[in-house]
C-alpha positions as CSV (number, residue, x, y, z in Angstrom):
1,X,170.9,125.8,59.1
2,X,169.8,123.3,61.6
3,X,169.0,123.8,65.2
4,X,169.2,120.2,67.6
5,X,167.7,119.9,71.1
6,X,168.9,117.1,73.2
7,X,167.3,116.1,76.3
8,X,169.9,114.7,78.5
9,X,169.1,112.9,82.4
10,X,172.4,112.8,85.0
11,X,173.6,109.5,85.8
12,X,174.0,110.7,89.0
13,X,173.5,113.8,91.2
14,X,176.4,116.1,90.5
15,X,178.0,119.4,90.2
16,X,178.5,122.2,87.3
17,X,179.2,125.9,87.4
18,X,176.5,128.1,87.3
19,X,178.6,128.9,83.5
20,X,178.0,125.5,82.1
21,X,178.0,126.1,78.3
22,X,182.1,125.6,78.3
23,X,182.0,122.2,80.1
24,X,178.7,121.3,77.4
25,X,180.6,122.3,74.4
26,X,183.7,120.5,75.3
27,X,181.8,117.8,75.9
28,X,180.4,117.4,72.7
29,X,183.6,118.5,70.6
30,X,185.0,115.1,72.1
31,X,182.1,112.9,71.2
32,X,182.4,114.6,67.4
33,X,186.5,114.0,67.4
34,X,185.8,110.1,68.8
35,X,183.9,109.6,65.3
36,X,185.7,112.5,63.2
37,X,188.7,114.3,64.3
38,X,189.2,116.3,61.2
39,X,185.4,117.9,61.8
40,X,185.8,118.6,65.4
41,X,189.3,120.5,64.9
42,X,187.4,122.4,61.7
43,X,184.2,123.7,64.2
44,X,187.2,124.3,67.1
45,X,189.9,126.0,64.8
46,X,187.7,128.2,62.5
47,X,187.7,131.8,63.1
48,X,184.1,131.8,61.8
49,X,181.7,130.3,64.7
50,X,179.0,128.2,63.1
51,X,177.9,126.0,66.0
52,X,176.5,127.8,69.3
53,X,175.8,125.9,72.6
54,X,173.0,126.5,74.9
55,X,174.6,125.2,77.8
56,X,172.3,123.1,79.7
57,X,168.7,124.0,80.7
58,X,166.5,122.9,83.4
59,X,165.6,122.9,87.1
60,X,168.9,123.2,89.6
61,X,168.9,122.2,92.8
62,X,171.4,124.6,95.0
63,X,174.8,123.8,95.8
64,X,176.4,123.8,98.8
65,X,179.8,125.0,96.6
66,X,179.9,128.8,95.6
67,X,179.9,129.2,92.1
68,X,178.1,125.8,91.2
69,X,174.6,123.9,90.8
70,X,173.6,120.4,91.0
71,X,172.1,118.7,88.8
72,X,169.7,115.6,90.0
73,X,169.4,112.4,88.4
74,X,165.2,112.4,88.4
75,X,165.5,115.5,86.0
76,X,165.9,116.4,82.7
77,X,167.5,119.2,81.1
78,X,167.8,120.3,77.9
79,X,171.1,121.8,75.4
80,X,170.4,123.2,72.5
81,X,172.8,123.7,69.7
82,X,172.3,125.8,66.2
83,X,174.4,125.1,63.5
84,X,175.0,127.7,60.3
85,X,178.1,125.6,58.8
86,X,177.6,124.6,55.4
87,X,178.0,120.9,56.2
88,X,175.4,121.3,58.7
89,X,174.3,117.6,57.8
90,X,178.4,116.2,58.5
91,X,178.1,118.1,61.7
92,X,174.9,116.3,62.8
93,X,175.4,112.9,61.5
94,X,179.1,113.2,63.7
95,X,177.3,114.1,67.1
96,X,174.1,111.9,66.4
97,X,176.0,109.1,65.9
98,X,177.8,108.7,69.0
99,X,174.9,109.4,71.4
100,X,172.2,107.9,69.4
101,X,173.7,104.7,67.8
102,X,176.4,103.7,70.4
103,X,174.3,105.1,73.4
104,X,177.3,107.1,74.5
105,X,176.9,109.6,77.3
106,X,178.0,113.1,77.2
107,X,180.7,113.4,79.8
108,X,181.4,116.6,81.8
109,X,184.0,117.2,84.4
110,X,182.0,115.7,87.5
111,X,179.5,113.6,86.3
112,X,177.9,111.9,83.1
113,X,174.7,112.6,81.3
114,X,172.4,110.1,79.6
115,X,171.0,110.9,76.3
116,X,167.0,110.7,76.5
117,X,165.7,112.3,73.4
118,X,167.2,114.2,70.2
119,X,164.9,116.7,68.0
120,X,165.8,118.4,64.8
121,X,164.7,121.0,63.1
122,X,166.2,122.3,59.7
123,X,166.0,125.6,57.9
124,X,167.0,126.8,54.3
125,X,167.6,130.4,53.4
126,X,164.2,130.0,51.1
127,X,162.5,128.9,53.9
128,X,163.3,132.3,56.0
129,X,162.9,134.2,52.9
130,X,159.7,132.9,52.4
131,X,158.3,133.2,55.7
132,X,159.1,136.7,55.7
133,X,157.5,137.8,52.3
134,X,154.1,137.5,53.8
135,X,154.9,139.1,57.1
136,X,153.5,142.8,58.2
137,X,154.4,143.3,61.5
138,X,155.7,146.2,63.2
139,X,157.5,144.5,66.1
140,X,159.5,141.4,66.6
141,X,160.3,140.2,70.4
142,X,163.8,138.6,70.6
143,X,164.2,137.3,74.2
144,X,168.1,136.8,75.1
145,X,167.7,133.3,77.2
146,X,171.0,133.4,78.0
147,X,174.3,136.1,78.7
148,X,174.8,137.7,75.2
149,X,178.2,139.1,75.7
150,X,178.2,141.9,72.4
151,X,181.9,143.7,72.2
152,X,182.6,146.5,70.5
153,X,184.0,146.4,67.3
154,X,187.4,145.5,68.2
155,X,187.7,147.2,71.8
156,X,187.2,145.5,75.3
157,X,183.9,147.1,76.0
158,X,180.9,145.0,76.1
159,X,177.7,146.4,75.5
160,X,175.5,146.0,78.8
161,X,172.2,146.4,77.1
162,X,170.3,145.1,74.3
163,X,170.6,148.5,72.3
164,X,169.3,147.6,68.7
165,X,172.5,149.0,66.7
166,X,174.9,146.5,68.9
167,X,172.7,143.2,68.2
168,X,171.2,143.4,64.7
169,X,174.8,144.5,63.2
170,X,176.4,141.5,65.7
171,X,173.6,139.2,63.8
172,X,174.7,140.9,60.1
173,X,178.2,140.6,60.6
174,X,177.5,136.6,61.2
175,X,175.2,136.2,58.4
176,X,177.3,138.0,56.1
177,X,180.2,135.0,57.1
178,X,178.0,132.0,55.9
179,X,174.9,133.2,53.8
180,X,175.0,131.4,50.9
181,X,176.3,134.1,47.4
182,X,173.7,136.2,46.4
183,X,172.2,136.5,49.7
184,X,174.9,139.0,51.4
185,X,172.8,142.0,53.3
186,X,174.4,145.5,52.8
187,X,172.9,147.5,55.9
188,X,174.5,150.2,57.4
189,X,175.0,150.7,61.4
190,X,172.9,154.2,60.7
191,X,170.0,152.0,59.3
192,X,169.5,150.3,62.7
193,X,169.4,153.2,65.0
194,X,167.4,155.3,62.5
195,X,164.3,152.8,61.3
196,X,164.2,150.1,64.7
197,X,163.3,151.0,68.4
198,X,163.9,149.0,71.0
199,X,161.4,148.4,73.9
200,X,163.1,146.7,76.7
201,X,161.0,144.2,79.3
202,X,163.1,145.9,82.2
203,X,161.0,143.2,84.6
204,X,163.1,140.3,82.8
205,X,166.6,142.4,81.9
206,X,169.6,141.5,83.9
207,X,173.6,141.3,83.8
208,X,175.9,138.1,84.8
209,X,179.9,137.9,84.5
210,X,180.1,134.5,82.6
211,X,182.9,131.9,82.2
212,X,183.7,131.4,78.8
213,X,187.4,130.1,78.9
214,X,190.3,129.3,81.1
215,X,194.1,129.8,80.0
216,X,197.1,129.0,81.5
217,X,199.2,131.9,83.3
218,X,202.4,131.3,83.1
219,X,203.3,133.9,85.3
220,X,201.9,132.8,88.1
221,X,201.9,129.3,87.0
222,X,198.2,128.0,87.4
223,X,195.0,128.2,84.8
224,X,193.5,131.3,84.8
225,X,189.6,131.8,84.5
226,X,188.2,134.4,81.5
227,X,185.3,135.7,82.2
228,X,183.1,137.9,79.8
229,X,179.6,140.6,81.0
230,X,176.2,140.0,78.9
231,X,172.6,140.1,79.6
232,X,169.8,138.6,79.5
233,X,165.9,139.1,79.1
234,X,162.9,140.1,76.5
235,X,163.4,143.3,74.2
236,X,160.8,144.4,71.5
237,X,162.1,146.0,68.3
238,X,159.7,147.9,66.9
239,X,160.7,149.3,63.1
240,X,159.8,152.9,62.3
241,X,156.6,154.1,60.4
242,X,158.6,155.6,57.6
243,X,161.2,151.8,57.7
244,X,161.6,150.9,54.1
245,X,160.0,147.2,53.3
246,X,163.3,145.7,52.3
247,X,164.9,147.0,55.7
248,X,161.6,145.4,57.7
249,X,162.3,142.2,55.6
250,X,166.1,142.0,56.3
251,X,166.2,142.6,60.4
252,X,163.1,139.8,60.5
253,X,165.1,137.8,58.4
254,X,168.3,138.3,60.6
255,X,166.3,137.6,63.4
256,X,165.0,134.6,62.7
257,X,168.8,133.7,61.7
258,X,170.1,134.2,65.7
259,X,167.8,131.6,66.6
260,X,170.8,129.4,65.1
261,X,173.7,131.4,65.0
262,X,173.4,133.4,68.5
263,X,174.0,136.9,69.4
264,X,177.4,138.3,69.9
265,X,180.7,136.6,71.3
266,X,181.2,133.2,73.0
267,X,178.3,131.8,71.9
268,X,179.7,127.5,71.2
269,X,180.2,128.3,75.2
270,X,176.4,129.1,76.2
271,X,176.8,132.7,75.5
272,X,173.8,134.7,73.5
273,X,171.3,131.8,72.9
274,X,167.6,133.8,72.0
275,X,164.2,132.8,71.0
276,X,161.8,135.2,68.2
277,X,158.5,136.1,68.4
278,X,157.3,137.7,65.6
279,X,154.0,139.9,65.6
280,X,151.0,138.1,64.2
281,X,150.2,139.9,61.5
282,X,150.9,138.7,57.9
283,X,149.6,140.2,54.8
């Protein structure tokens, strides 16, 4: 799994929606189908989402335009992008190659942005694995960066709070699609609401309706916006005194994991994007 930051500088002052991660990962499907169309229709068309799409990150100045913020030209900003596809290394040598080696600039709808700086950084299922056999914690601190927008199960109902049954079984159920065989977690919904607590930061919790897609109404003959509820802010999970070992081991494990794979739905269009803090305290 491979996470990429890219540090990006506008060309000139412009506009984006406050909901920038669809404009981002548009952006960079058509830098990936200018080198390799078959690779950018495989990330577009799968029903399995292995790429997720920070949007952009930075300092905004306010628009005049409701809705929008500007972006100026003497800042940078940041996207950051996780990958879990097995050809994580086809993926990055597809996007890398454009902005990097042909100085291309990623193109949104109003404006350009100029590629400063690219970082990697790759992880192996060993390498989570092993960073969790030493660990002894009794809380991990996810902190949801941007709108994670968890549905459940099939319905239209989104959950409006970071409740620890919704996101570590939203994580599971994406781990379970790409983990390598051999590594496939059997956990139980029960497991998550009877061993983990969670202990929201209520100071940094809020909601946002975010715009994740539009489609075209044929009805009334114009595009039509979709918009989808998340939140955002720090929650600690703290696992329960009597929490088997292998239990602690899996939800830091899955943890870890949503640093490249995201939380919940919409997430190659800036939805569910998180950081992890573990506790410091290995064995």
């Amino acid at each position: 799994m491979r996470q990429i930051f890219i540090k990006v500088r506008p060309k000139d002052a412009f506009e984006v929606p406050h909901s920038d991660g669809y404009q981002v990962y548009s952006a960079l499907l058509a830098l990936i189908k200018s080198v390799n169309p078959e690779v950018s229709e495989r990330l577009h068309g799968s029903s399995v989402r292995t790429m997720s799409v920070g949007g952009l990150n930075g300092n905004f100045e306010r628009s005049n335009k409701n809705g929008f913020k500007r972006l100026a030209p003497d800042k940078l900003y940041t996207i950051r992008i996780g990958v879990i596809d097995s050809h994580e290394e086809e993926f990055f040598q597809n996007l890398v190659y454009p902005i990097l080696l042909e100085r291309r600039n990623i193109v949104l709808d109003r404006g350009e942005l100029c590629v400063e700086h690219v970082e990697d950084r790759q992880v192996s299922y060993t390498d989570l694995f092993r960073k969790v056999a030493g660990y002894a914690g009794s809380t991990l601190e996810i902190n949801f960066l941007t709108p994670t927008c968890i549905q459940y199960k099939n319905s239209k109902v989104t959950e409006m709070f970071p409740q620890r049954i919704a996101v570590f079984h939203s994580i599971l159920s994406k781990w379970n699609l790409v983990c390598p065989d051999g590594y496939r977690m059997d956990i139980n919904r029960d497991e998550f609401g009877r061993y983990l607590i969670e202990k929201p930061d209520v100071r940094s919790y809020t909601t946002y309706s975010v715009l994740v897609n539009t489609v075209f109404d044929r009805v009334n003959g114009h595009a039509r916006p979709i918009f989808k509820q998340g939140f955002v802010g720090r929650c600690g999970y703290a696992f329960t005194p009597d929490a088997p070992k292998s239990f602690r081991n899996a939800v830091t494990i899955l943890a870890l994991f949503a640093e490249f794979s995201g939380v919940g739905s919409s997430v190659t269009r800036g939805c569910g994007q998180v950081s992890v803090s573990l506790e410091e305290k290995e064995t």
